[in-house]
N, C-alpha and C positions, 0 to 999 in steps of 0.2 A: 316529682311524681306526675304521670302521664296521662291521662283520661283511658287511653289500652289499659294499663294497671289494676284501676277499680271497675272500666263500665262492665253490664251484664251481655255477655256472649250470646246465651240462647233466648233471642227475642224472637217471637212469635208476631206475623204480621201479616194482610189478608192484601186483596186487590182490592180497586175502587170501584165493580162492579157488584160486590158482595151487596145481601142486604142487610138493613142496619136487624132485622130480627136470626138474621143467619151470626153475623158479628158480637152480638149482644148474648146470643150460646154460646160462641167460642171463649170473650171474654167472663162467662158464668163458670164454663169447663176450667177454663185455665187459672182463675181466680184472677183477670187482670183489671184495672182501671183505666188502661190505654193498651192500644196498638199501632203500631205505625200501619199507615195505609202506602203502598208499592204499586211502582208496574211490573209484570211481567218477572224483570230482570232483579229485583229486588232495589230499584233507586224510588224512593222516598217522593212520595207526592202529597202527603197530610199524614195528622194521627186523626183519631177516634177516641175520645174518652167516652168515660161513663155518665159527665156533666153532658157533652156534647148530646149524650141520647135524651138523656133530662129534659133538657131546655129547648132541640129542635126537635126532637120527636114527639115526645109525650107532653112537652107544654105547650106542642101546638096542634094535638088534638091528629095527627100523621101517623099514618100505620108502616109500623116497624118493617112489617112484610113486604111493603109496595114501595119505602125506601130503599134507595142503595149509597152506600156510604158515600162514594164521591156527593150526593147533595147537604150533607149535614160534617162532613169533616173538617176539619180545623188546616187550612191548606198554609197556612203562615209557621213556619217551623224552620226551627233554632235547630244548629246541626253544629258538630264539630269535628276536627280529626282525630283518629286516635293518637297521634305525638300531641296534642293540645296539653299544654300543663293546668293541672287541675285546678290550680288557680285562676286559668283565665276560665274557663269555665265557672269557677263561682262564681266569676263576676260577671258572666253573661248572665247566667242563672238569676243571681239578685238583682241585678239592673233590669232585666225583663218582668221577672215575677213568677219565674218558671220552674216546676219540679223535676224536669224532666229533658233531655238533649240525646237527640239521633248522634249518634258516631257513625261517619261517612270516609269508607276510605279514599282514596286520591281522583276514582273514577266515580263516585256519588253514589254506592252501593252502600246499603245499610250494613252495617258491624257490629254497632252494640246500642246501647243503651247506656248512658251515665242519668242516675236519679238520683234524689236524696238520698232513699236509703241507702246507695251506693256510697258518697258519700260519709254518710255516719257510719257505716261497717268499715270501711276501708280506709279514709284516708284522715290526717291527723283532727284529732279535737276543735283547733282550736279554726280551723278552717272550715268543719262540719257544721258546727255552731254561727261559726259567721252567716253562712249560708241560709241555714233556717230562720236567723232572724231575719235577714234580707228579703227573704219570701216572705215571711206572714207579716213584715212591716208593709208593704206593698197590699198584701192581702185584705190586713186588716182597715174597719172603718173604723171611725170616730166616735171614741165611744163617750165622750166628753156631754153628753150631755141625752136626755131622755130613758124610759124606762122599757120595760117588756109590753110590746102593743101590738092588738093583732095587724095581721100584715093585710094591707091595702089592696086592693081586687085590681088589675090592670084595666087599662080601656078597652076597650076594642078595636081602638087603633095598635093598639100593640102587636096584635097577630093578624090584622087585618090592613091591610094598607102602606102606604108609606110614609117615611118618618123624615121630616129635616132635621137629620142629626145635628145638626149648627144653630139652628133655630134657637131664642131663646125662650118662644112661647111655645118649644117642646114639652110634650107629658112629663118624659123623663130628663128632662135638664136637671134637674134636683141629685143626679144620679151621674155623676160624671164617670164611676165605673160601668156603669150600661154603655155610655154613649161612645167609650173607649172601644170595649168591645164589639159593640157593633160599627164601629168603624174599619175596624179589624173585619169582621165577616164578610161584610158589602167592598171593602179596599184589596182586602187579599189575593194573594197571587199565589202561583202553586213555584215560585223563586222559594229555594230554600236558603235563609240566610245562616251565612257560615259566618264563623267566629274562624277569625286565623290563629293557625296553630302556631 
């Protein structure tokens, strides 16, 4: 089975001039959680989620309006082709931690969309399940120890300033999923890595 097979054909996807409160309509319109962000021509240069507006827009206190996507998109993006077997796409999928894979055809043009739900609609059981655990083992934290407590007020260095990710007398070293991610945000490059097909 092919990644063409199962991904979704009619994906909907903006430029990286849009702004994050123009994109944040369309994804309300269309009921999405992500969009790929494009040039022009339709080749892929970030997506857009609904975390991404979360956490740069609204957690740092930025008006949706006077942003434009290319400053808050997620420019580090997993891509495949549509002859990819679905298998190696799970195990891009689960080895990343990702719900979600651009389908690129031969010339870097978006095609489709392989996600979970893709996935568990279409393609066998026992490979749909593999998949989901992969993700939410990655996902999930450790839950081995403490109870429900309220959650802790960031610094002010958190939105204000900068951070020695490496450091270990960082805020968030305690937080090696933070310090991932933002490794990612501040490292990222608008290279989309492909998985060979």
């Amino acid at each position: 089975m092919y990644c063409k097979e199962i991904m979704s054909h009619s994906v909907q996807w903006i430029q990286s001039d849009e702004t994050v409160a123009g994109a944040a309509q369309l994804m309300a319109f269309h009921n999405l959680g992500f969009l790929p962000i494009c040039d022009p021509e339709g080749r892929p240069l970030g997506v857009l989620t609904d975390r991404d507006i979360a956490l740069h827009v609204m957690g740092n206190d930025r008006s949706a309006a006077h942003t434009t996507v290319s400053e808050i998109m997620t420019v580090s993006v997993r891509s495949v082709g549509p002859d990819c077997p679905v298998d190696s796409a799970v195990e891009l999928m689960t080895e990343v931690g990702i719900s979600r894979l651009l389908v690129l055809d031969e010339t870097g043009h978006l095609q489709g969309v392989v996600s979970l739900a893709d996935l568990m609609a279409h393609a066998p059981e026992h490979i749909a399940m593999k998949t989901v655990r992969g993700i939410l083992a990655r996902e999930m934290s450790d839950r081995s120890s403490g109870g429900p407590h309220p959650a802790s007020k960031p610094t002010p260095e958190f939105f204000h300033g900068r951070r020695d990710l490496g450091s270990s007398n960082d805020s968030n070293a305690e937080n090696p999923s933070r310090i991932k991610a933002e490794r990612v945000v501040h490292g990222g490059t608008n290279d989309l890595k492909e998985f060979p097909s």
